[in-house]
PyMOL CGO cylinders between C-alpha atoms (Angstrom):
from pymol import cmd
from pymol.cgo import CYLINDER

trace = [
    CYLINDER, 0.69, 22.97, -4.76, 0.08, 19.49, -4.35, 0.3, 1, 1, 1, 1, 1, 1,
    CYLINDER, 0.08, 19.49, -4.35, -1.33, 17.86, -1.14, 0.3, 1, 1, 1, 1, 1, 1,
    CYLINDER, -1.33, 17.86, -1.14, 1.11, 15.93, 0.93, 0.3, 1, 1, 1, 1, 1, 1,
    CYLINDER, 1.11, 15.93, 0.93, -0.32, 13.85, 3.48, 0.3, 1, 1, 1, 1, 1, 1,
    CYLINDER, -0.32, 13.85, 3.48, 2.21, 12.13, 6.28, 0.3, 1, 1, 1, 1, 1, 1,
    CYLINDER, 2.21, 12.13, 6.28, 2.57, 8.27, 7.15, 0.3, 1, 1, 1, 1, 1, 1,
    CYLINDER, 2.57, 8.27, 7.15, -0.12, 8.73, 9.88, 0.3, 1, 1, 1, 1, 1, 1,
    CYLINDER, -0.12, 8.73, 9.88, -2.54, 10.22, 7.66, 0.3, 1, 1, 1, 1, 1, 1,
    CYLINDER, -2.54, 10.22, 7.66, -2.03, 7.88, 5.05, 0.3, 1, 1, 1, 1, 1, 1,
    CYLINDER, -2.03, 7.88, 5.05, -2.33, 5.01, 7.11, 0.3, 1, 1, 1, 1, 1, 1,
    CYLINDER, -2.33, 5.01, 7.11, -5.73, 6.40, 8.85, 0.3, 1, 1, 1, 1, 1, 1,
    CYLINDER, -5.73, 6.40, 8.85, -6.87, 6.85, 4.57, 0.3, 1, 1, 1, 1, 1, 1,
    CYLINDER, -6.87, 6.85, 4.57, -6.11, 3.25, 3.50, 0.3, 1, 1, 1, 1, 1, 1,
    CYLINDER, -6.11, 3.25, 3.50, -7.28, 1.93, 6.96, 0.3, 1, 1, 1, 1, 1, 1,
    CYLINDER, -7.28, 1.93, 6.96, -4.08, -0.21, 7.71, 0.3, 1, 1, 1, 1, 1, 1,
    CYLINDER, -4.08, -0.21, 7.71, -1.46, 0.08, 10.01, 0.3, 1, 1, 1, 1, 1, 1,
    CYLINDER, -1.46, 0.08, 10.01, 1.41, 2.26, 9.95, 0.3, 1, 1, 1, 1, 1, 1,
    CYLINDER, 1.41, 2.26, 9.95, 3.80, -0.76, 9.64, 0.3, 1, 1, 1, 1, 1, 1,
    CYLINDER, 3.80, -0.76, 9.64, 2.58, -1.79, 6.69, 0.3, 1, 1, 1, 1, 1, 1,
    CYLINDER, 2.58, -1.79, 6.69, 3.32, 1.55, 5.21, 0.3, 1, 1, 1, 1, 1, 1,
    CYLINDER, 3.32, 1.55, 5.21, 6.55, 1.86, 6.24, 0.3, 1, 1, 1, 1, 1, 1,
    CYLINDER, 6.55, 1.86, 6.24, 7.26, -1.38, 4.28, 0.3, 1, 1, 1, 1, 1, 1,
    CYLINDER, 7.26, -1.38, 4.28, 5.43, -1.03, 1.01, 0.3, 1, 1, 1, 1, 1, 1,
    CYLINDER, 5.43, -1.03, 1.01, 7.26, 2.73, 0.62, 0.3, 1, 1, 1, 1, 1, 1,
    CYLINDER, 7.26, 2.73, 0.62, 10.15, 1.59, 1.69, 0.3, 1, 1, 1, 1, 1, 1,
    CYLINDER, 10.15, 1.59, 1.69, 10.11, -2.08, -0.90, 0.3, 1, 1, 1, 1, 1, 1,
    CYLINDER, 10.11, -2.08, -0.90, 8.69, 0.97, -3.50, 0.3, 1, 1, 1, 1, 1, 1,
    CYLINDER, 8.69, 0.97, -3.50, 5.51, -0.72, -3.51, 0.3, 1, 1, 1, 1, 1, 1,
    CYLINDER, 5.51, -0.72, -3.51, 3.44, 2.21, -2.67, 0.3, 1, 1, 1, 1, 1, 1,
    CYLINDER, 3.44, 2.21, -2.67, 4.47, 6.36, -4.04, 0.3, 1, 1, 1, 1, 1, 1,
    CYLINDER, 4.47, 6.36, -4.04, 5.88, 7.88, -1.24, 0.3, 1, 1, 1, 1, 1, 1,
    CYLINDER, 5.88, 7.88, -1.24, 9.22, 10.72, -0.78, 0.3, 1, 1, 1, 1, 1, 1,
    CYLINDER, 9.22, 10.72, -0.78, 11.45, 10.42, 2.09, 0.3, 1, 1, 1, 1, 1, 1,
    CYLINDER, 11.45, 10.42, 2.09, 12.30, 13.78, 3.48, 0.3, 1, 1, 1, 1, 1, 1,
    CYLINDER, 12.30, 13.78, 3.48, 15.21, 13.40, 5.62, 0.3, 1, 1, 1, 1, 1, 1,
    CYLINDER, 15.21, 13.40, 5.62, 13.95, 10.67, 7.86, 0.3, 1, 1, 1, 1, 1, 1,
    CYLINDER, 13.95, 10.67, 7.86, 10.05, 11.18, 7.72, 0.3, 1, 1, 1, 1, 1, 1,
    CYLINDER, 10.05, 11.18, 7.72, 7.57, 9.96, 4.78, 0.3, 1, 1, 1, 1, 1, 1,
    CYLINDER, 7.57, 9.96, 4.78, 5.35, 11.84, 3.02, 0.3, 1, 1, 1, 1, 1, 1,
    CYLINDER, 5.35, 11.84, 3.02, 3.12, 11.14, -0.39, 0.3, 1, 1, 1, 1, 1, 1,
    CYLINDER, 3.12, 11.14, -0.39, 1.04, 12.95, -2.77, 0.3, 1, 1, 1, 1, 1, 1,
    CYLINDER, 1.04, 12.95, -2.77, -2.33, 12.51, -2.28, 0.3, 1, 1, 1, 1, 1, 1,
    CYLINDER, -2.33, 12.51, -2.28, -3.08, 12.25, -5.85, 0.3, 1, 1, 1, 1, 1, 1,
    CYLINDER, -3.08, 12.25, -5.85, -0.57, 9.42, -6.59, 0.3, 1, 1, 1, 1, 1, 1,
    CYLINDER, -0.57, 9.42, -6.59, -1.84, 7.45, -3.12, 0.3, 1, 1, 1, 1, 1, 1,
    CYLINDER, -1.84, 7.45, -3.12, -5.47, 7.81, -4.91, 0.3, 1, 1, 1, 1, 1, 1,
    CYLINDER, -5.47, 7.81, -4.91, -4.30, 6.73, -8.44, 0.3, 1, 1, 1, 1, 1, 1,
    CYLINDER, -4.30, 6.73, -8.44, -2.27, 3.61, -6.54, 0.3, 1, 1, 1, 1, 1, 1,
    CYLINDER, -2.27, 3.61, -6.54, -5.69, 2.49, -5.13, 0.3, 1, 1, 1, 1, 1, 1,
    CYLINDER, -5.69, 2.49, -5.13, -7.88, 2.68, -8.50, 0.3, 1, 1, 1, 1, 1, 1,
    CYLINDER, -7.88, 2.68, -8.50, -4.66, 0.85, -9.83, 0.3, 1, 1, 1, 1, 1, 1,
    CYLINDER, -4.66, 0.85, -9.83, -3.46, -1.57, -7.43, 0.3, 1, 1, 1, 1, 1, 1,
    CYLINDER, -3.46, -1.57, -7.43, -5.48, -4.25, -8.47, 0.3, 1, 1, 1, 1, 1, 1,
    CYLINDER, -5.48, -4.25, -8.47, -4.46, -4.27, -11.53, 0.3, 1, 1, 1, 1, 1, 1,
    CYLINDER, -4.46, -4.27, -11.53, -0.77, -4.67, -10.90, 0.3, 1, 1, 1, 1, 1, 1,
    CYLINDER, -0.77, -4.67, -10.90, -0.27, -6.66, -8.07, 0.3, 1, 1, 1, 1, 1, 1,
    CYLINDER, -0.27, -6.66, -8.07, -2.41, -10.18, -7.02, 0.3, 1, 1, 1, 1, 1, 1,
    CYLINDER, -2.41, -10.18, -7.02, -4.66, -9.81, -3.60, 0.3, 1, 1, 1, 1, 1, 1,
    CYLINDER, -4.66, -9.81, -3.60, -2.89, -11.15, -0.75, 0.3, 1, 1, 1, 1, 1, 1,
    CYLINDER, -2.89, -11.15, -0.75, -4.59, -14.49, -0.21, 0.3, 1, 1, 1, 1, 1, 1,
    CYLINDER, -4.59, -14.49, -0.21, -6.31, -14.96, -3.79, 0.3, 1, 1, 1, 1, 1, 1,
    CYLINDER, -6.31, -14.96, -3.79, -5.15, -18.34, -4.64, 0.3, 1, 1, 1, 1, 1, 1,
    CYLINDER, -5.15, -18.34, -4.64, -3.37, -19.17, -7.55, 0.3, 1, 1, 1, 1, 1, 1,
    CYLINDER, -3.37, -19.17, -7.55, -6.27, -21.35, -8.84, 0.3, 1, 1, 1, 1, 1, 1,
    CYLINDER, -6.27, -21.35, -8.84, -4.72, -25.17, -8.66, 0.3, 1, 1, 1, 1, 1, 1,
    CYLINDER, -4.72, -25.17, -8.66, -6.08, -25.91, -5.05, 0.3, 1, 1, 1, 1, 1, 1,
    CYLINDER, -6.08, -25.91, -5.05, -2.52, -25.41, -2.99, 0.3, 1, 1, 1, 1, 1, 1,
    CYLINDER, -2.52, -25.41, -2.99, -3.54, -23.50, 0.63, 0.3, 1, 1, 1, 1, 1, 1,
    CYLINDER, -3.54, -23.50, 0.63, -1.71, -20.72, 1.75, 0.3, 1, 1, 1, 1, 1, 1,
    CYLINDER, -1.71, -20.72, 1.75, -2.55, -19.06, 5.30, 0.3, 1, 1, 1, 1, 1, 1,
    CYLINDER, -2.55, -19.06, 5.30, -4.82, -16.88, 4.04, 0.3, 1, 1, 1, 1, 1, 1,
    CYLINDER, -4.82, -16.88, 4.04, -6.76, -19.81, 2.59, 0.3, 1, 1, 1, 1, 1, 1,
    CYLINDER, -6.76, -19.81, 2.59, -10.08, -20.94, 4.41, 0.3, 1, 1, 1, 1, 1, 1,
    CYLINDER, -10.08, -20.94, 4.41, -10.62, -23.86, 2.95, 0.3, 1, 1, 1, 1, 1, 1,
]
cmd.load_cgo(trace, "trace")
């Protein structure tokens, strides 16, 4: 049987707040199954969405190379 792990517990295992889970499951951005009205995901697939993630999706803040600031930005 595969290891499901809840919102809570995936939130304490990518060390970000539950809010942000809630939204990337829910825009499908990050493998989770709702059962009836609570979350939960397969470990394995939250593991293989970490070793994959940045190779799908920019980092939040990298700029896009051409000098234009975003609010991430420090310069």
């Amino acid at each position: 049987m595969k290891d499901l792990l809840t919102l809570s517990e995936v939130s304490t295992f990518l060390k970000v707040p539950k809010s942000t889970i809630y939204k990337l499951a829910r825009e499908r951005r990050l493998p989770g199954h709702k059962v009836g009205k609570h979350w939960r995901f397969v470990r394995e697939e939250i593991e293989a969405w970490v070793q994959n993630a940045g190779a799908e999706e920019p980092l939040v803040g990298a700029g896009s190379g051409n000098g234009s600031r975003d609010r991430f930005s420090l310069n």
